[in-house]
C-alpha positions as CSV (number, residue, x, y, z in Angstrom):
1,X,-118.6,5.4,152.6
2,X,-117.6,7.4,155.8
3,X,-118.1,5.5,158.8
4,X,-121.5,6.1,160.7
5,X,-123.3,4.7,163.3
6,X,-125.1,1.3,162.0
7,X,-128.8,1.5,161.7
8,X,-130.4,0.1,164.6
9,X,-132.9,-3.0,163.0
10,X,-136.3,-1.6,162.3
11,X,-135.0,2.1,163.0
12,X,-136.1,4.5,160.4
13,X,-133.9,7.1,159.3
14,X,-135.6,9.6,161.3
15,X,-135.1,7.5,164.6
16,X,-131.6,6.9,163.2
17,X,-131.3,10.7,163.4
18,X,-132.9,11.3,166.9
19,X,-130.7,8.3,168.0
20,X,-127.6,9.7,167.5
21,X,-128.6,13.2,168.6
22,X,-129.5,11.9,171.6
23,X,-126.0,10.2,171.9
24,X,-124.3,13.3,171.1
25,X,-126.5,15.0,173.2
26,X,-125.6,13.1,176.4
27,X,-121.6,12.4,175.6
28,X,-121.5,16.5,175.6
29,X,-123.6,17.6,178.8
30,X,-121.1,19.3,180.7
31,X,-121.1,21.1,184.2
32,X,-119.6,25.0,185.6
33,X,-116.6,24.5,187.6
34,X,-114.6,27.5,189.0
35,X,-110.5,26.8,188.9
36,X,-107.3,29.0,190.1
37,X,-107.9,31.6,193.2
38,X,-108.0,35.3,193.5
39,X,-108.2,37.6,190.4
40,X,-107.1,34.2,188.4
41,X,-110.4,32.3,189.3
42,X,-112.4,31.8,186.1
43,X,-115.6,29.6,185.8
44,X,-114.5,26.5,182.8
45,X,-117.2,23.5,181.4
46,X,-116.4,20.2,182.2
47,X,-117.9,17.8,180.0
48,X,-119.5,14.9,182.8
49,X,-118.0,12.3,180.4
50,X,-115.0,11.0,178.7
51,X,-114.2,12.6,175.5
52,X,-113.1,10.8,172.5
53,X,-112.9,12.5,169.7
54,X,-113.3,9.7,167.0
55,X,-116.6,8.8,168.8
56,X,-117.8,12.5,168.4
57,X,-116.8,12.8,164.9
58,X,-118.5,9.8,164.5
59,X,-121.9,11.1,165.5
60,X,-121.2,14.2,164.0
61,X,-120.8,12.6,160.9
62,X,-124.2,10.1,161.3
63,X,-126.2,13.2,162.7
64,X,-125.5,15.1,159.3
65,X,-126.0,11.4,157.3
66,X,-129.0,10.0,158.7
67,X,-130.5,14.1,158.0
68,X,-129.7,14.3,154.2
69,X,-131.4,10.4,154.1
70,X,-134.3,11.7,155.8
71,X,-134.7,14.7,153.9
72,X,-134.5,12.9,150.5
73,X,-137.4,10.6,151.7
74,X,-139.8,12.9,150.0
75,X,-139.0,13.8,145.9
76,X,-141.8,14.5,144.0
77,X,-145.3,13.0,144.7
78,X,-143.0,10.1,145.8
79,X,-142.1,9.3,149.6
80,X,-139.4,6.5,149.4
81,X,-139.0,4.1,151.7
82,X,-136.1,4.3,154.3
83,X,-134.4,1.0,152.7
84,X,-135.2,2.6,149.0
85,X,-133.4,5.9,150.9
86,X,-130.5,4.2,151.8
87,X,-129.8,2.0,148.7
88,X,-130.1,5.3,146.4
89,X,-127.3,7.2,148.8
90,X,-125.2,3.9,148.7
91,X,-125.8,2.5,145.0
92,X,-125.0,6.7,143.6
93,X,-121.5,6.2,145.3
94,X,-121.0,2.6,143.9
95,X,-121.9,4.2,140.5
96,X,-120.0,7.3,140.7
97,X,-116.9,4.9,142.0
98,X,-116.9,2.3,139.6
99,X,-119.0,3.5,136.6
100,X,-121.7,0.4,137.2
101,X,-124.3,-1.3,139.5
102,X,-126.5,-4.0,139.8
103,X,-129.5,-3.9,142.0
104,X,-130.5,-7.5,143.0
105,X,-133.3,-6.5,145.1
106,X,-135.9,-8.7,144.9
107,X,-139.3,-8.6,143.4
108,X,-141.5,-5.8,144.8
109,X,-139.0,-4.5,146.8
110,X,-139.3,-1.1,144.4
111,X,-135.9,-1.7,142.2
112,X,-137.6,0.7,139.4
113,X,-138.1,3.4,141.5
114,X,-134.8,3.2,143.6
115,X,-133.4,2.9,139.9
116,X,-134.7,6.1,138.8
117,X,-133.5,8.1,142.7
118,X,-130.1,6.7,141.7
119,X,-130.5,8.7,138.7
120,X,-131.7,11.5,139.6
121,X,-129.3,11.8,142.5
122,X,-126.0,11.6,140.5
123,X,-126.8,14.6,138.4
124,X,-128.2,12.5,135.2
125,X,-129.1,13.6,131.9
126,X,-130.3,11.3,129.2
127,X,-131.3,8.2,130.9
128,X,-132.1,5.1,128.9
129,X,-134.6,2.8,130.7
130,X,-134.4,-0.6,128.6
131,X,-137.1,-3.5,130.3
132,X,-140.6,-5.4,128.6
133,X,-142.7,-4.3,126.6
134,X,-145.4,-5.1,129.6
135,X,-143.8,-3.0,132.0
136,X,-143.1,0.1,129.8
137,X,-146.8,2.0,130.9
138,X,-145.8,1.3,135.1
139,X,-142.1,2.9,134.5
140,X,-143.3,5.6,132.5
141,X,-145.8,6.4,135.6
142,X,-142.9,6.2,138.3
143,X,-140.9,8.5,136.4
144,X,-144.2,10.9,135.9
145,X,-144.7,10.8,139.6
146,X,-140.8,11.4,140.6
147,X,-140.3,14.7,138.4
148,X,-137.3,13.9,138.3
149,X,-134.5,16.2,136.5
150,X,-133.6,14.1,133.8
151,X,-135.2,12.9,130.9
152,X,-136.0,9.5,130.2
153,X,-136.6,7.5,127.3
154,X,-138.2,3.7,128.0
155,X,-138.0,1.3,125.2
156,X,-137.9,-2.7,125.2
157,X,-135.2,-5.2,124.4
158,X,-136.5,-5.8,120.8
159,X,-137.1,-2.5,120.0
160,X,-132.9,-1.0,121.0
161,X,-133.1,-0.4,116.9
162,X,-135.2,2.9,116.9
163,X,-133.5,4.9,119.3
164,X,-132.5,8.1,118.8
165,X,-128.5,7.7,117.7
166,X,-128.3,11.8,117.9
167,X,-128.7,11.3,122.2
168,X,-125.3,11.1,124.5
169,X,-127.0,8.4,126.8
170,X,-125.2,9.3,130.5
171,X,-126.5,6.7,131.7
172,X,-128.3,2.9,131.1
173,X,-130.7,1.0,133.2
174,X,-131.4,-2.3,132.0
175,X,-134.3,-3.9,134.0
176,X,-134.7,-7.8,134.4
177,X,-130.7,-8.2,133.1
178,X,-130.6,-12.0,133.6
179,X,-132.4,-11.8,130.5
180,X,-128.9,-10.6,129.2
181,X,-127.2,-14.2,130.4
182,X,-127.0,-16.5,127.8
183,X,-124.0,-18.7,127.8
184,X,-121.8,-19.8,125.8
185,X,-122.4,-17.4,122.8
186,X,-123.9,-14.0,123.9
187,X,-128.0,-13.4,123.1
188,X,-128.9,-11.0,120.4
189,X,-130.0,-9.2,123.7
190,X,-126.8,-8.9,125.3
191,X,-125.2,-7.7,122.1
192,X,-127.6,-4.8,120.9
193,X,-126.4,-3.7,124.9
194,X,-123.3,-4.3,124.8
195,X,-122.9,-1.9,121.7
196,X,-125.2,1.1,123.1
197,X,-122.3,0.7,126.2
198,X,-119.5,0.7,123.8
199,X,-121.1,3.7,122.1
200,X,-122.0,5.8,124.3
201,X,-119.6,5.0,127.7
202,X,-122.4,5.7,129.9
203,X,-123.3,4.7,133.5
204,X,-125.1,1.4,133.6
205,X,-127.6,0.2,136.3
206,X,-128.3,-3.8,135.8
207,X,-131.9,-4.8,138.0
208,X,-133.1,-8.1,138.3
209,X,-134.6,-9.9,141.4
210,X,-132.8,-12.9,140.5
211,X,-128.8,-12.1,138.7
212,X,-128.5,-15.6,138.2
213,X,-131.4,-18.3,138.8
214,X,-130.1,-21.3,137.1
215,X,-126.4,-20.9,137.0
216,X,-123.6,-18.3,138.4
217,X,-121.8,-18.5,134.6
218,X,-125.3,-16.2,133.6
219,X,-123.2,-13.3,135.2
220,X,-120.8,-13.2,131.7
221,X,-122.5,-11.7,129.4
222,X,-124.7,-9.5,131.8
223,X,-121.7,-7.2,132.5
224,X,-119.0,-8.2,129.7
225,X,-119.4,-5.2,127.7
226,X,-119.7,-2.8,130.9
227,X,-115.6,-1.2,131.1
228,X,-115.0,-1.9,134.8
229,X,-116.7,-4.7,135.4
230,X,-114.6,-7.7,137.2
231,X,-114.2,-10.1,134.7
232,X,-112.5,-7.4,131.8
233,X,-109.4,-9.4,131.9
234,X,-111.2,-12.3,130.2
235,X,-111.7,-11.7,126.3
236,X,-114.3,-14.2,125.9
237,X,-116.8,-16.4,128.0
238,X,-114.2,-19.6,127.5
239,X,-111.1,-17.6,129.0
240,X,-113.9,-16.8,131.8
241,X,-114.7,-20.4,132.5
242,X,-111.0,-21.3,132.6
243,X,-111.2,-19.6,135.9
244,X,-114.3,-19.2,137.3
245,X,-116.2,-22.1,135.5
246,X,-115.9,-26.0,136.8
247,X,-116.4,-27.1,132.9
248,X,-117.9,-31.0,133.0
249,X,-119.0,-32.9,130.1
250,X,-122.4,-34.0,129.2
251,X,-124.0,-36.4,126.4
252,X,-126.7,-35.2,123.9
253,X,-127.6,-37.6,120.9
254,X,-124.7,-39.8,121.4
255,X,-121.9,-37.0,121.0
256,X,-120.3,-35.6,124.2
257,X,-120.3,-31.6,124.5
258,X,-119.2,-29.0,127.4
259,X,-121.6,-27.9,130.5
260,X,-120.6,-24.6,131.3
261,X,-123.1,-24.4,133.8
262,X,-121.6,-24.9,136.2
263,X,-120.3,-21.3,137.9
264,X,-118.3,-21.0,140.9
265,X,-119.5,-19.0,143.6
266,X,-116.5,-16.6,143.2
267,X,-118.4,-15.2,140.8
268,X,-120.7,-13.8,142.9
269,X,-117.7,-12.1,145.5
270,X,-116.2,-11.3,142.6
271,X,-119.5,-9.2,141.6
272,X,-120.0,-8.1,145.7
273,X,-119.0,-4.4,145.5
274,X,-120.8,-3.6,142.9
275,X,-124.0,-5.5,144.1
276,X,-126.4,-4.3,146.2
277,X,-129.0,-6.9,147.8
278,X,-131.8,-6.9,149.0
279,X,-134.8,-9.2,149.7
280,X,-138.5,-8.9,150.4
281,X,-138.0,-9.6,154.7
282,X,-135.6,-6.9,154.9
283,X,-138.0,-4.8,153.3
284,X,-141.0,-6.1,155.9
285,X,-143.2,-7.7,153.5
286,X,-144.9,-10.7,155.0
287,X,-146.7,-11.9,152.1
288,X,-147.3,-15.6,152.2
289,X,-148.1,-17.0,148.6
290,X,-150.7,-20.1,148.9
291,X,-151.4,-22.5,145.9
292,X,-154.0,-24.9,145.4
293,X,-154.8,-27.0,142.0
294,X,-157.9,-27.4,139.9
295,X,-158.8,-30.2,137.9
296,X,-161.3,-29.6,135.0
297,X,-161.8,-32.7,133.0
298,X,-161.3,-31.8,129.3
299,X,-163.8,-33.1,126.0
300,X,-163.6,-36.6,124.8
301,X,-162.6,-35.4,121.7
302,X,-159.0,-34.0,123.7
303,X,-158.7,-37.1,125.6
304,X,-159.1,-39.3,122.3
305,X,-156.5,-37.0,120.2
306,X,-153.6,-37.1,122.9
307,X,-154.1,-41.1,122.7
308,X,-154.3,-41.4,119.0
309,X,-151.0,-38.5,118.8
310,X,-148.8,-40.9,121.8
311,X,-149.4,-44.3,119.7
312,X,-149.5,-43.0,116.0
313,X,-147.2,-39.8,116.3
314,X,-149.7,-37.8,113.9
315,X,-153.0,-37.0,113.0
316,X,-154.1,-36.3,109.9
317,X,-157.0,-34.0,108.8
318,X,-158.6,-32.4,105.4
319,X,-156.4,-29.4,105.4
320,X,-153.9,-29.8,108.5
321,X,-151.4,-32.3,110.1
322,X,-150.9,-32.6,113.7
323,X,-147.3,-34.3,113.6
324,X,-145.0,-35.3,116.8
325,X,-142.4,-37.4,115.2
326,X,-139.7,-36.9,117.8
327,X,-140.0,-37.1,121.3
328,X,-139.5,-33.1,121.4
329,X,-142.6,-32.8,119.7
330,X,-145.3,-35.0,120.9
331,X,-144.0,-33.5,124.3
332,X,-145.1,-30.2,123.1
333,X,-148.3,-30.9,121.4
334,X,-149.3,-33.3,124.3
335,X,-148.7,-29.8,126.4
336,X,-151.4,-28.2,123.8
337,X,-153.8,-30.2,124.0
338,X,-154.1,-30.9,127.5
339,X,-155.5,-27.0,127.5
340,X,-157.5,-27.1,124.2
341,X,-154.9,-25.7,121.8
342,X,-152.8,-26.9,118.9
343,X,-150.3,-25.5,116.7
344,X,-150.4,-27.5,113.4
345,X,-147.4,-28.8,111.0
346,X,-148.1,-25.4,108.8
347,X,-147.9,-23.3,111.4
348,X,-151.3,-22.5,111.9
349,X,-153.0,-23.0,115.3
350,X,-156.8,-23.4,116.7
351,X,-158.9,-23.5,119.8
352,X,-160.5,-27.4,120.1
353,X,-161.6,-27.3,123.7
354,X,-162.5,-24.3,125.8
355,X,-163.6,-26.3,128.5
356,X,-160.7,-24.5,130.6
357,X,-161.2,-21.0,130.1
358,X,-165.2,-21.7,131.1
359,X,-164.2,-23.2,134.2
360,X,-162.2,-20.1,135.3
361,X,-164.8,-17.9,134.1
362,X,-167.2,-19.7,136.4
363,X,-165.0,-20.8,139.3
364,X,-164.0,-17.0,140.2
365,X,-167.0,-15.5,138.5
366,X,-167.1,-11.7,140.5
367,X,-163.8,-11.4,141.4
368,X,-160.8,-9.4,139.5
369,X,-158.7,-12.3,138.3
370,X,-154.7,-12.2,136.4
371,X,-154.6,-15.2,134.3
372,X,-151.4,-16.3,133.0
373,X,-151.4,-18.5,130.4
374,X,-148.3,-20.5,128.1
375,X,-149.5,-21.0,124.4
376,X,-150.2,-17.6,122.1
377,X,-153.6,-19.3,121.3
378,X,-154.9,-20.0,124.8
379,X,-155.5,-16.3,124.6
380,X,-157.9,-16.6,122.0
381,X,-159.7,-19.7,123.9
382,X,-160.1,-17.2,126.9
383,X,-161.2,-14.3,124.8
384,X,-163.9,-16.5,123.7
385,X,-164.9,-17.4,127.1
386,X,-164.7,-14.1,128.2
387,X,-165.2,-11.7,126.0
388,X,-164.6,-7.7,126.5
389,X,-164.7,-8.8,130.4
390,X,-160.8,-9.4,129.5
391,X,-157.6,-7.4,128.5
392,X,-154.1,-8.1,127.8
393,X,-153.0,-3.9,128.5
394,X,-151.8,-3.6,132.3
395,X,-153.5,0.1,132.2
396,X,-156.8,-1.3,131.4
397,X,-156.6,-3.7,134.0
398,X,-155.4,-1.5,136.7
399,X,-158.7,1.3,135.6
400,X,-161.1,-1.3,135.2
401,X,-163.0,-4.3,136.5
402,X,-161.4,-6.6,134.1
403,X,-159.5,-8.9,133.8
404,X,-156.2,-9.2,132.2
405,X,-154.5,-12.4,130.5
406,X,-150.7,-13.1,130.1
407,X,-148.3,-15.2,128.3
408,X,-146.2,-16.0,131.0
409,X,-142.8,-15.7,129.9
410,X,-143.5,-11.6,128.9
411,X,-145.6,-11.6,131.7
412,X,-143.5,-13.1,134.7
413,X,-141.1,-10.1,135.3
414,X,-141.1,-6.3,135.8
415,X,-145.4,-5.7,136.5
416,X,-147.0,-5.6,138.9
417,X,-150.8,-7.4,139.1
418,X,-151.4,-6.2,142.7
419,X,-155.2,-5.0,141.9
420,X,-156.0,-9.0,141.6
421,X,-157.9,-10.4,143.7
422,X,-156.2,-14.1,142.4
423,X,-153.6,-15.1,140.1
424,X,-154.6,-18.4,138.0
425,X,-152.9,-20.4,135.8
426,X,-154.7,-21.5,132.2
427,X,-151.7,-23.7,132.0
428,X,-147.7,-24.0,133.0
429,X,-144.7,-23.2,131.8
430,X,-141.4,-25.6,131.7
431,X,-139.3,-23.1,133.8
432,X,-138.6,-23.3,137.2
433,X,-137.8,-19.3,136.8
434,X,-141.5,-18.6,135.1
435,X,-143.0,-20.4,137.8
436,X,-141.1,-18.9,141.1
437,X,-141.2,-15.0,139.3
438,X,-145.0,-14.9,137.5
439,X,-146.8,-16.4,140.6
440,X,-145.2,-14.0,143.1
441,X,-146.8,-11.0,140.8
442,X,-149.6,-9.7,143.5
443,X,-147.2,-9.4,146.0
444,X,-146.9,-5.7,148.1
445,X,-145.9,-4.9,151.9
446,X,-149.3,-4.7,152.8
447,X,-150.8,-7.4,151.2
448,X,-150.7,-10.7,154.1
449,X,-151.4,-13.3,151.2
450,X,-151.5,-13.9,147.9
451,X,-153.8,-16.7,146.5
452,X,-152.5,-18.5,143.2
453,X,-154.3,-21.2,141.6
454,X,-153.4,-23.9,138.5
455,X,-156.0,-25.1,136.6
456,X,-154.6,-28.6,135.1
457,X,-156.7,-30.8,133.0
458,X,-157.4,-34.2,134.9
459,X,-154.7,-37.2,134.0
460,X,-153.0,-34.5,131.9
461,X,-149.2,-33.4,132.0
462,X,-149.5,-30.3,133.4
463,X,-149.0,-31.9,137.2
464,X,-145.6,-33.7,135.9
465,X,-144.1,-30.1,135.4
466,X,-145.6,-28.5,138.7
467,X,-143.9,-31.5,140.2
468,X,-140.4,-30.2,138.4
469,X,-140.5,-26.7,138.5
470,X,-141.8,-26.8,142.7
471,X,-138.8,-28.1,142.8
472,X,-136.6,-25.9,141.2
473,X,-135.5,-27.7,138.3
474,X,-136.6,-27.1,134.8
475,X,-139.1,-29.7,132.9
476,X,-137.0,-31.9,130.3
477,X,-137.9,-33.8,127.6
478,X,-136.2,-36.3,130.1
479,X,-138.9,-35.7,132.2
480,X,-141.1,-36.4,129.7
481,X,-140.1,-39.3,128.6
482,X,-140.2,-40.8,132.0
483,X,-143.2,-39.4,132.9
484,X,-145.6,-40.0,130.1
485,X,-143.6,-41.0,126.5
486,X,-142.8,-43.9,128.3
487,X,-145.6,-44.5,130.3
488,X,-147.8,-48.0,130.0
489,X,-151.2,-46.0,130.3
490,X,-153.6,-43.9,128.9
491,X,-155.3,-40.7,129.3
């Protein structure tokens, strides 16, 4: 980019701009001075300072720059932010340069929108917008209230199949891209991608407020299919590792196997000029997100079947079999039951104890609540509870007083919940990245604090992977055998 003045902190690009006039302003004041004598005198402007013409050129040039990023403040019904300003005038030379970018701004920070200036500003055509199923209704809106001049089409992950093959996508934008960064073998994600890019050679914007938030080898597979990207010289994720991945060993069942996990932080400077970060205190948000746990004590009948699951390993009914005969399992039905749900050995799943979902209701009884929740049939627990006082459409929510519910993995990334009053948790997940994304969902610039609560069942396990995924590691079946397979007492 030609060389301007840097922004001043907190200067807006209107200030920027009377800034440097002002500069310019007082570098050319100049004074009348007659010279020579007689018929030769003649009356000449003498600047009162130094000249340098680089300096000059150089206001020149941020006078006209910090001008076009205040005039393209306002497109459409939208008024961008002067951060979202300057991130769409530098991410369209990035992408006109090198053919791709990825936006790691972080959550809130307005990565769709930017997304959609970047593509309006470098002339696009077609523009495939590929995120969650949750946050197609929000994108769709951004796009409705830019105008932009392109036209968009906004589909999710799972549903790449029925586009339309007839369109010359120009360009790509695939929201919440980590998602793309399984390791070693490729996702089925990464690969319907990586074939629209091969297809159609377009321009490709990666978001995500978090590239790589458990190891730097995620990166791979993100951008492997993407023609320019840094890594192009390496024809598979192994030949990657051999340089950018300290390979170690590690012991599952006896056998010994690779840890690629292990990425070197030359991934990420590898990645640096096509990255463009930005976090939520550059932006100015000072949003302060306080947690505080519930404990509900569950039924008898839920204490009694977690007891009789940890020392028999299954339970037997008339027409269904609760069976945890590996350590894998009991961990998960133990997880279940300790918020009044089961998934049986057919397949089948039931409510047993909504004792839960009628402590929320009452607990936060008049307010507009988000509840997140882990297991597909804790929705049906809290519909019971709640009945048509609770939705699982964003839209609804956001023009009504109810309340919406969920799943926390579909629901952790890419919406935003900002019309709740309080986030709580039915029950948590074993991710450290589900529980740093989904619980910073309310967040805006204005909003001073965001108030999350996790209901946990008393003496249950659900405290065991708060402990964990505080902490930034994942909850392991290492975990739980430590924690409560191989615990001396009782629920």
């Amino acid at each position: 980019m030609t060389e301007v003045v840097t922004r001043i902190p907190a200067y807006s690009n209107e200030s920027m701009l009377h800034y440097c006039e002002t500069l310019l302003s007082i570098l050319s004041r100049s004074y009348d001075t007659k010279v020579g004598r007689g018929k030769k005198a003649e009356v000449i402007k003498v600047f009162k300072h130094k000249q340098d013409k680089e300096v000059v050129d150089k206001l020149v040039r941020s006078i006209e720059h910090y001008d076009k990023l205040n005039q393209m403040k306002n497109k459409g019904g939208v008024t961008f932010r002067d951060y979202q300003v300057d991130i769409i005038e530098n991410g369209s030379q990035i992408l006109i340069e090198h053919g791709f970018l990825y936006l790691a701004m972080e959550v809130r920070t307005g990565k769709t929108l930017t997304s959609l200036g970047i593509a309006d500003k470098i002339g696009s055509g077609d523009v495939l917008f590929i995120t969650k199923k949750k946050a197609i209704s929000s994108i769709v809106a951004d796009f409705d209230v830019l105008k932009p001049s392109f036209s968009l089409c906004v589909i999710n992950y799972e549903s790449l199949h029925t586009i339309d093959p007839d369109i010359n996508w120009d360009l790509i934008i695939c929201d919440e891209a980590h998602g793309m960064g399984a390791f070693p073998k490729p996702s089925g994600r990464a690969t319907m991608v990586a074939q629209l890019i091969r297809k159609y050679r377009p321009r490709v914007i990666l978001l995500s407020g978090t590239p790589t938030p458990e190891s730097y080898s995620q990166m791979y597979h993100q951008v492997y299919a993407i023609p320019n990207n840094p890594f192009k010289e390496f024809a598979s994720f192994y030949r990657f590792c051999d340089k950018y991945v300290n390979i170690k060993q590690k012991k599952i069942n006896s056998l010994f196997i690779n840890d690629y996990s292990h990425g070197l932080e030359s991934i990420i400077k590898e990645m640096a000029p096509y990255t463009i970060n930005y976090t939520q205190a550059e932006a100015g948000f000072k949003s302060e997100v306080k947690e505080e746990v519930l404990y509900v004590t569950m039924k008898d009948s839920t204490y009694n079947m977690i007891r009789r699951l940890k020392r028999d390993l299954v339970i037997e009914g008339k027409e269904e079999t609760i069976l945890a005969d590996t350590a894998v399992k009991l961990m998960m039905k133990v997880h279940q039951l300790c918020s009044g749900t089961i998934k049986f050995e057919s397949g089948n799943s039931m409510v047993l104890d909504t004792t839960k979902a009628e402590f929320i209701k009452q607990k936060f009884y008049g307010s507009k609540i988000g509840i997140f929740y882990k297991f597909k049939e804790e929705y049906n627990a809290l519909k019971q509870v709640f009945g048509d006082d609770l939705t699982s459409e964003l839209s609804v929510f956001e023009d009504t007083e109810k309340n919406i519910a969920l799943q926390i993995v579909s629901g952790r990334e890419g919406i935003s919940l900002r019309d709740a009053d309080y986030l709580v948790y039915y029950n948590i997940d074993f991710s450290a990245t589900s529980y740093w994304q989904s619980k910073d969902r309310m967040t805006t610039k204005d909003r001073l604090e965001n108030q999350v609560y996790w209901v946990f069942s008393e003496g249950g396990i659900e405290p065991d992977i708060y402990k964990a995924v505080s902490n930034k590691k994942d909850y392991t079946i290492n975990h739980f055998k430590k924690d409560f397979y191989e615990s001396k007492t009782n629920l």
